[in-house]
C-alpha positions in Angstrom: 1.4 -26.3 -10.5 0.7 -23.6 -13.0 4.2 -24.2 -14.9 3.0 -28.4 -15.0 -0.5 -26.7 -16.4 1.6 -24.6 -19.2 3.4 -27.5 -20.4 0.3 -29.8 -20.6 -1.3 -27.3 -22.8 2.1 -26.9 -24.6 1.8 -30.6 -25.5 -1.8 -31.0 -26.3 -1.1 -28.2 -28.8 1.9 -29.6 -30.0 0.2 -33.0 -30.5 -2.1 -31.7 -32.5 0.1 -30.0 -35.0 1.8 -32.9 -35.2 -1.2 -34.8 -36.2 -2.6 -32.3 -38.2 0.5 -31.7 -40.3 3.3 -33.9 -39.7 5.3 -31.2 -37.8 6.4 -33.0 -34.9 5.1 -29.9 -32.6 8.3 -28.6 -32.3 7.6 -25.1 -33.8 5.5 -24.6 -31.0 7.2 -26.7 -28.2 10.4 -24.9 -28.4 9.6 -21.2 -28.4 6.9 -21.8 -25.3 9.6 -23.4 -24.1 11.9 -20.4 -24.4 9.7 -18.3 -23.3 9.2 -20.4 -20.2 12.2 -21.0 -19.2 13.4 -17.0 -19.4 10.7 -16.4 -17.2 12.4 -19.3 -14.7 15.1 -17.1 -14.8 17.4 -19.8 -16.7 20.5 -18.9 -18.2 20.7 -17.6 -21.7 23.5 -19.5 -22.3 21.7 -22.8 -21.8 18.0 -22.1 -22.1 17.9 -22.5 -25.8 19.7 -25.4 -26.0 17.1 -27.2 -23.0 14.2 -26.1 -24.9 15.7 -27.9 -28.0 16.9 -30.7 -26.2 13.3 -31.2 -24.4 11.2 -30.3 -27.4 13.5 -33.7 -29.2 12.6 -35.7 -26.1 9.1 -35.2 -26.4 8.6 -35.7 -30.2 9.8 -39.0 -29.3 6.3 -40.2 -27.9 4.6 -38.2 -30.2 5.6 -38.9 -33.0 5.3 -43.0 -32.1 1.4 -42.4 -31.6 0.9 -39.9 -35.2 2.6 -42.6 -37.1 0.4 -45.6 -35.9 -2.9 -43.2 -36.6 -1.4 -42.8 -39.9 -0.3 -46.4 -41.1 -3.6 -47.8 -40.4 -5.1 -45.5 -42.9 -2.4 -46.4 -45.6 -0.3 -42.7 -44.9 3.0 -44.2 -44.4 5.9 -45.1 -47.1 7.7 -47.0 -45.4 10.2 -48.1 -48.3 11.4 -44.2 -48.4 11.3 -43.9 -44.5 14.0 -46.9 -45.4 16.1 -45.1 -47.4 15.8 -41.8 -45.9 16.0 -42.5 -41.9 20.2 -43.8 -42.3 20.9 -40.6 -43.4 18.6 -39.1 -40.5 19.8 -40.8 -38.1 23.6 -39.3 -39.2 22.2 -36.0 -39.7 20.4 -35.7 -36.4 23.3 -36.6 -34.1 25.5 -33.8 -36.2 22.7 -31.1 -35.7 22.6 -31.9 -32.4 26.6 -31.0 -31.6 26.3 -28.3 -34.1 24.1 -26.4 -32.0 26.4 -27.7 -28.8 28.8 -25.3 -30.5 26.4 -21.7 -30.7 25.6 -19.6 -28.4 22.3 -19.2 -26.5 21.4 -16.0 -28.5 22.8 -17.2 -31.7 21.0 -20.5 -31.4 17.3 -18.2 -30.8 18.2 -15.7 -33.9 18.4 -19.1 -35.9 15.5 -20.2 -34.7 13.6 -17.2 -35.0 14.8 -16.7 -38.6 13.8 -20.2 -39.4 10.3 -20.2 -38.0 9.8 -16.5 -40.0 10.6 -18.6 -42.7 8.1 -21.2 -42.2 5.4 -18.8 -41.8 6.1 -17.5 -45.2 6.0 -21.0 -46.4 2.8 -22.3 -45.1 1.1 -18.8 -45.4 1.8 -19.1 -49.1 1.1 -22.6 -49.1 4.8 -22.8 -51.0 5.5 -26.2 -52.0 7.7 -28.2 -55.0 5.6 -29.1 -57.9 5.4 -32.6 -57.9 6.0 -35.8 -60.7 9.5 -36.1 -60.0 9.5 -39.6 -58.8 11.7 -41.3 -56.2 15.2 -40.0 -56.6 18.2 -42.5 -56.4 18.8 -44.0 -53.1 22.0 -41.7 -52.5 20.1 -38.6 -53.0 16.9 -39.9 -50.6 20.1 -40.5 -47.8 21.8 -37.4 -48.5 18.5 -35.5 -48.2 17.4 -37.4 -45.0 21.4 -36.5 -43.7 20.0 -32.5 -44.6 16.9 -32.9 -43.0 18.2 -35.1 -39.9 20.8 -31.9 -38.9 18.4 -28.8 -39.6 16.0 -30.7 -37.4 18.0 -31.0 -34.6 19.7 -27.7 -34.1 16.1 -26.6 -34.6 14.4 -29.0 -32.4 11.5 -30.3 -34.5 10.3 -33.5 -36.1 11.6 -32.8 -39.7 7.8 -32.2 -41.3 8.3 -28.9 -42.2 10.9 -30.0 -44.7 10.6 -33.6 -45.0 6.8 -32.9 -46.1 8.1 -30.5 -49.2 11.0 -33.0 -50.0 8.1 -35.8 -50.2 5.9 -34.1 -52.0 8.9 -33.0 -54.7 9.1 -37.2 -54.4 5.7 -37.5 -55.9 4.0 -38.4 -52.9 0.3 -37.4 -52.3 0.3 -34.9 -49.2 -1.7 -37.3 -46.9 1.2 -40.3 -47.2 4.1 -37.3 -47.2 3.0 -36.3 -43.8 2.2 -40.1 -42.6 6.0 -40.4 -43.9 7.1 -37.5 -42.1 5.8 -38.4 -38.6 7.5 -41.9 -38.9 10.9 -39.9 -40.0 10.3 -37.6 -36.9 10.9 -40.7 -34.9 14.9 -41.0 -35.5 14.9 -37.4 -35.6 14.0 -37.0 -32.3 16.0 -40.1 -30.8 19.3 -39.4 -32.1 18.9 -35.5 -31.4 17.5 -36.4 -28.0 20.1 -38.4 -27.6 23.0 -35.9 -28.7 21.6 -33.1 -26.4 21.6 -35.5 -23.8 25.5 -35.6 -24.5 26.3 -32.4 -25.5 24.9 -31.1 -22.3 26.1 -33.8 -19.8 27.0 -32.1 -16.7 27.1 -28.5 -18.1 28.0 -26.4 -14.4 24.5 -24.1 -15.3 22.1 -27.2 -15.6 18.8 -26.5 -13.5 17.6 -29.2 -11.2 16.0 -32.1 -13.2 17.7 -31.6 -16.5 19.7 -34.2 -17.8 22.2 -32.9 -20.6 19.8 -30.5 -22.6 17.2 -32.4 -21.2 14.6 -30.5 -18.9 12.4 -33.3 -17.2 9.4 -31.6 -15.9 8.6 -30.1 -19.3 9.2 -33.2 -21.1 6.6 -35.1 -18.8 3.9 -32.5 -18.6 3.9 -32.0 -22.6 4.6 -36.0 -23.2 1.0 -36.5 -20.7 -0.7 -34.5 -23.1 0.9 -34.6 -26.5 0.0 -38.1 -27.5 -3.7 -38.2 -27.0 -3.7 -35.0 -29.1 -1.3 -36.5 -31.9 -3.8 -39.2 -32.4 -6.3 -36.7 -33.0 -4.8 -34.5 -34.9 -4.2 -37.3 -37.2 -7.6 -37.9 -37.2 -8.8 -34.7 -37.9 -5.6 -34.0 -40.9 -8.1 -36.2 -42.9 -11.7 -33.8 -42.4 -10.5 -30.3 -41.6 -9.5 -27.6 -44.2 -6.4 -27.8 -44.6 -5.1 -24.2 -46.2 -7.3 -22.7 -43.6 -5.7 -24.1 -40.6 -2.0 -23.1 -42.6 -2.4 -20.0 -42.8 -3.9 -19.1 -39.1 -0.7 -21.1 -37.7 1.4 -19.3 -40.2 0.5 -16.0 -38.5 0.9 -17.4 -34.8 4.6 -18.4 -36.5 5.0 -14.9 -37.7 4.5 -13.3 -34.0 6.9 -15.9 -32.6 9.6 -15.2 -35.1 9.6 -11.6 -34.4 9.5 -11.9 -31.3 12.6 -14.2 -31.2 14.8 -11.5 -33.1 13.5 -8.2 -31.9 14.6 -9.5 -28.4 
């Protein structure tokens, strides 16, 4: 009962952020998840990869009910989600057997590098200078291809580089993260999908996982996640925003250290 308790507040939190900023939740999903399942007493060699796996799973939902919240208030592009989800979709199923192919603690020092690095990025409020314009359609599919794979072995929804890529595009920051939760759905299908493979009877699987797939986690934070996604998305459009940046950046920081000083 009081692990079905953590992951509902895991997802309400993780809907939120995803609202809020287009993140999909996974930069919080997977480390709680992490952290979780070491406590279960999980193997190292396979915990990282479920709490990737799961984190995919559940950005599925999530992401499904930020993107309506944003297209009816005009957020989403959906010509660039066009030509940037083929490339996704490509990208995602690669990420997902590229991290197949780490270890457990090599797969969590990436991790914790890259979430140190967000921190640094949304602390600073780091972002391209827009008035580019839309690139040529190879470039918007070989950047969704980039996007697709980091997002996988990481286990997010793509926002925290598919917003900066959008903005470099020229696109105001309230339709670059409405575009960015719609990209998160492909994302987290086909990286779902290629944990589901890549761990598919693995001989150190707990009970109910599937693949890289941990099924009470993913129903606990799915319960809560999408209520909180739609209000998230709600709020993205009153709240401040730099504010709320930098206070997440420094819950990032903790996280990141504490991934690579394990």
């Amino acid at each position: 009962m009081t692990l079905f308790l953590i992951y509902l507040l895991l997802g309400a939190g993780a809907g939120l952020l995803a609202g809020l900023f287009g993140i999909g939740g996974g930069l919080v999903i997977v480390p709680v998840l992490i952290l979780t399942f070491q406590a279960l007493g999980f193997p190292l060699e396979i915990l990282v990869h479920l709490a990737v796996g799961t984190s995919l799973a559940t950005i599925i939902p999530t992401s499904i009910s930020s993107t309506l919240t944003h297209h009816r208030k005009g957020g989403v592009n959906w010509h660039w989600f066009r030509l940037i989800a083929p490339g996704i979709v490509l990208g995602a199923l690669l990420g997902a057997w590229t991290a197949s192919l780490l270890s457990g603690l090599a797969l969590q020092n990436i991790i914790g590098t890259f979430v140190l690095l967000v921190a640094v990025q949304m602390a600073f409020n780091l972002k391209p200078a827009p008035g580019r314009g839309q690139p040529p359609t190879p470039v918007m599919a070989a950047a969704g291809g980039l996007i697709g794979w980091a997002s996988a072995i990481f286990g997010i929804g793509g926002g925290t580089l598919s917003v900066p890529f959008l903005t470099w595009c020229n696109a105001v920051m309230r339709q670059a993260v409405g575009t960015s939760a719609a990209l998160g759905f492909p994302i987290a299908v086909f990286g779902a999908l290629g944990n589901l493979w890549a761990g598919w009877q693995h001989p150190e699987l707990p009970d109910w996982a599937t693949g890289y797939i941990y099924w009470p986690a993913f129903v606990g934070i799915v319960l809560a996640s999408v209520p909180f996604a739609r209000l998230g998305a709600k709020l993205a459009h009153f709240l401040p925003e730099l504010l709320l940046k930098r206070l997440f950046a420094l819950l990032l920081l903790l996280v990141g250290l504490r991934f690579l000083l394990t």
